[in-house]
C-alpha positions, 0 to 999 in steps of 0.5 A, spaced: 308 300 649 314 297 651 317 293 645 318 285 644 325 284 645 329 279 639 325 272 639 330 267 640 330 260 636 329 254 638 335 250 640 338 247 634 342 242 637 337 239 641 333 238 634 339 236 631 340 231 637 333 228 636 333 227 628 339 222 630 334 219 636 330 218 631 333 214 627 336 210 632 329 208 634 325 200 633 322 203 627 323 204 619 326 212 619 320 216 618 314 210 620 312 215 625 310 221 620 308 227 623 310 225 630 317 224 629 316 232 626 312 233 632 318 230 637 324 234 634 320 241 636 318 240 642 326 238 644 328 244 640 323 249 644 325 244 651 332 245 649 333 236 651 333 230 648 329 227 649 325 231 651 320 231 658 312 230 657 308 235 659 307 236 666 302 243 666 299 243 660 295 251 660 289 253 656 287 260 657 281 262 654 281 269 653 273 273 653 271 279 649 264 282 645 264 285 639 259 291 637 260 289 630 254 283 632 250 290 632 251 288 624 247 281 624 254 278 623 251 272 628 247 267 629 247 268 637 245 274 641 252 277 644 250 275 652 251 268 650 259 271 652 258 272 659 253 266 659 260 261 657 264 264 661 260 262 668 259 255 664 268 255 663 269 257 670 264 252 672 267 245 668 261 245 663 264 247 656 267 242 651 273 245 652 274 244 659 272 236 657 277 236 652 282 239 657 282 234 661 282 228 658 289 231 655 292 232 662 291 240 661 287 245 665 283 251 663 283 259 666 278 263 664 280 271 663 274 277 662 278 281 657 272 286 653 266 282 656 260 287 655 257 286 661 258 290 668 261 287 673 266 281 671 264 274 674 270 274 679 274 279 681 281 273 678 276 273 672 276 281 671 282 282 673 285 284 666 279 286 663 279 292 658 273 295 657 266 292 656 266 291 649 270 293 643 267 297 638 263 296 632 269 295 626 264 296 621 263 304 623 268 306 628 275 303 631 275 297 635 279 300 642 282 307 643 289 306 643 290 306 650 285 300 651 290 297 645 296 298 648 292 296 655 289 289 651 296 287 649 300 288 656 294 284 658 296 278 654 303 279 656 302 279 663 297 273 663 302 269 659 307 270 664 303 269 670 302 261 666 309 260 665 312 263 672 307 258 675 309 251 671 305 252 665 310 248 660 305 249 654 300 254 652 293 254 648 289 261 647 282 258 647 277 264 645 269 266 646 266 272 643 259 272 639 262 276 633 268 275 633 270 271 627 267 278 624 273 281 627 278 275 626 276 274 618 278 282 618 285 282 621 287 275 616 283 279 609 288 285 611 293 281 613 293 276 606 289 281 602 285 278 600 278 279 597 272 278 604 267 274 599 272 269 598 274 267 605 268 270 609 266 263 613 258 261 617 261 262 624 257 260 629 252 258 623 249 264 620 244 264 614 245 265 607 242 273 610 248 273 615 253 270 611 251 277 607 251 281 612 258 279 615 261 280 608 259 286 608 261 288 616 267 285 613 268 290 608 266 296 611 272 295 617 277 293 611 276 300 608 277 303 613 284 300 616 287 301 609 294 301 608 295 299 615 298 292 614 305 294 617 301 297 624 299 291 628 298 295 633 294 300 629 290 294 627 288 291 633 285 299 634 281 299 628 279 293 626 280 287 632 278 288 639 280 287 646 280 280 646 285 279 639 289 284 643 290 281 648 291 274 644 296 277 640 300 280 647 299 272 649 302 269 644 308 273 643 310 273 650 310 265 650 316 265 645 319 270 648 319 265 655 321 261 650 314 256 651 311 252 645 305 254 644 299 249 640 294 254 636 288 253 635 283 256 630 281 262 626 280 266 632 287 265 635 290 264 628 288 271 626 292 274 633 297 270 631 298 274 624 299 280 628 303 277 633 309 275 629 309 283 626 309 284 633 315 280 635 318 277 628 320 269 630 316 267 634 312 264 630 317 258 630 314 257 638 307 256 635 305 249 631 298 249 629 292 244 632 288 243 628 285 246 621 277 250 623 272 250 617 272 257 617 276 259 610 280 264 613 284 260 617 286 255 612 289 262 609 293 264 615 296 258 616 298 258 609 301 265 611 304 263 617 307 256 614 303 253 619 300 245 618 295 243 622 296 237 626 289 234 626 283 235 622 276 234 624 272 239 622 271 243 628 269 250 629 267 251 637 273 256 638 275 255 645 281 252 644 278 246 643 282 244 637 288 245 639 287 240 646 285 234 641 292 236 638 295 236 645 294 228 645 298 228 639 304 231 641 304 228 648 304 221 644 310 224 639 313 227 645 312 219 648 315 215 641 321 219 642 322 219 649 321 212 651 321 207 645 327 203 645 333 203 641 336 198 636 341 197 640 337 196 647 332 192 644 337 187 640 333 189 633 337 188 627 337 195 624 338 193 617 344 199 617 339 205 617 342 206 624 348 212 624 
């Protein structure tokens, strides 16, 4: 695989420009919280102040099974995967609801659906293989097929951004794959599986066990493989992580800020950053999922979640509630009037 070059930063000087801004606004200095915050990074990754809403907001929802749900590890059979992705490509999930009313648009990708033929040839057209491996017994992908899911990513974010898209969200679908995702995060944080192992899609007491145990087996066997992304994503992630993580990466390389959404995604993103150092600085968290383990990569990755609201859906949902978040700070910033503009006495907080 060709490495990631260097990640630049976000532009200091339009952040620096917009903390002024800030303090010009009809507002008393930080009365706005979280969306002053929010207003700076987005002029920093935009390299302008005040920067521009948002025109083509793009949500990519990345589709893969896992074998490891041979385990029992969820609540739904794994031929839900190609039953959502028809319900994606059609309009009728939460997250094309949710994207539309935050101004965003959702592409549907088959990366490791196990099913033989891809819903359409544009869906298919990065798919890896069908299905990932059982992590509990055996490696996740060949590394070709690691390699291949990668590159996948990388391409894909690329089409997105020469096409418009002035922001991403990787959305997820895969029966199995918080098992795959909660393995990556416990190797990663070496962390012990019981004290970060989450219900998923909603599994019992029974399948909460026999998650943890799944959990286990694959992180014996990728022992002493924290330093290898790519040996990771082999062992003990799948097609669809991969191709997150390629994602990812490539959006700070083209220099696109990024709103991640749960612990699916959040897991890709752990390995994503060992892949290409920095480009976590391009990233801000939508929300916090119910699962354990994504409060945990978070924390790993510095990360504070924008919004809070209990979800656990996946699909990019909690990052596109987020999304209208950031388009109200990117607004504040944009279009509030000054001190100056309005004649309002600034009681000599203003530069």
């Amino acid at each position: 695989m060709t490495p990631f070059p260097p990640i630049d930063a976000p532009d200091s000087d339009a952040a620096e420009a917009a903390l002024a801004r800030q303090l010009t606004l009809t507002k008393p200095a930080g009365a706005l919280g979280r969306l002053e915050d929010l207003s700076v990074w987005v002029a920093s990754c935009q390299g302008a102040c005040p920067p521009t809403q948002f025109d083509r907001p793009r949500v990519v929802v990345f589709a893969g099974d896992h074998g490891v749900t041979a385990a029992g590890v969820s609540a739904f059979p794994s031929e839900v995967t190609a039953q959502m992705v028809a319900n994606f490509a059609a309009g009728g999930a939460a997250i094309n609801v949710l994207a539309g009313l935050a101004g965003a648009t959702v592409r549907v990708v088959d990366i490791a659906v196990d099913c033989d033929a891809p819903l359409s040839p544009e869906v298919g057209a990065h798919k890896v293989r069908r299905g990932s491996g059982n992590i509990a017994v055996a490696d996740a992908l060949s590394p070709e097929e690691t390699v291949a899911a990668v590159e996948a990513g990388r391409c894909i974010a690329d089409q997105e951004v020469d096409s418009g898209a002035d922001l991403l969200i990787a959305g997820d679908m895969g029966i199995g794959n918080t098992t795959a995702a909660t393995t990556l995060i416990a190797v990663l944080t070496d962390s012990e599986p019981v004290a970060i192992v989450g219900r998923g899609t909603g599994v019992d007491d029974g399948g909460w066990a026999r998650k943890t145990a799944a959990i286990r087996d694959a992180m014996y066997r990728a022992r002493g493989m924290s330093a290898d992304p790519l040996g990771l994503l082999r062992v003990c992630g799948g097609a669809d992580l991969a191709a997150v993580a390629g994602f990812l990466a490539q959006a700070a390389v083209r220099r696109t800020p990024v709103l991640l959404d749960g612990v699916v995604v959040t897991a890709a993103a752990l390995v994503a950053e060992r892949m290409a150092p920095g480009a976590q600085r391009w990233w801000r968290a939508g929300h916090r999922s119910t699962e354990p383990a994504h409060s945990l990569a978070l924390q790993r990755l510095q990360l504070e979640p924008i919004v809070d609201l209990g979800m656990r859906l996946g699909e990019g949902t909690g990052a596109v509630v987020a999304l209208s978040v950031v388009r109200a700070a990117v607004a504040t910033l944009a279009e509030m009037a000054t001190f100056g503009e309005a004649s309002v006495n600034d009681g000599g907080a203003g530069p």
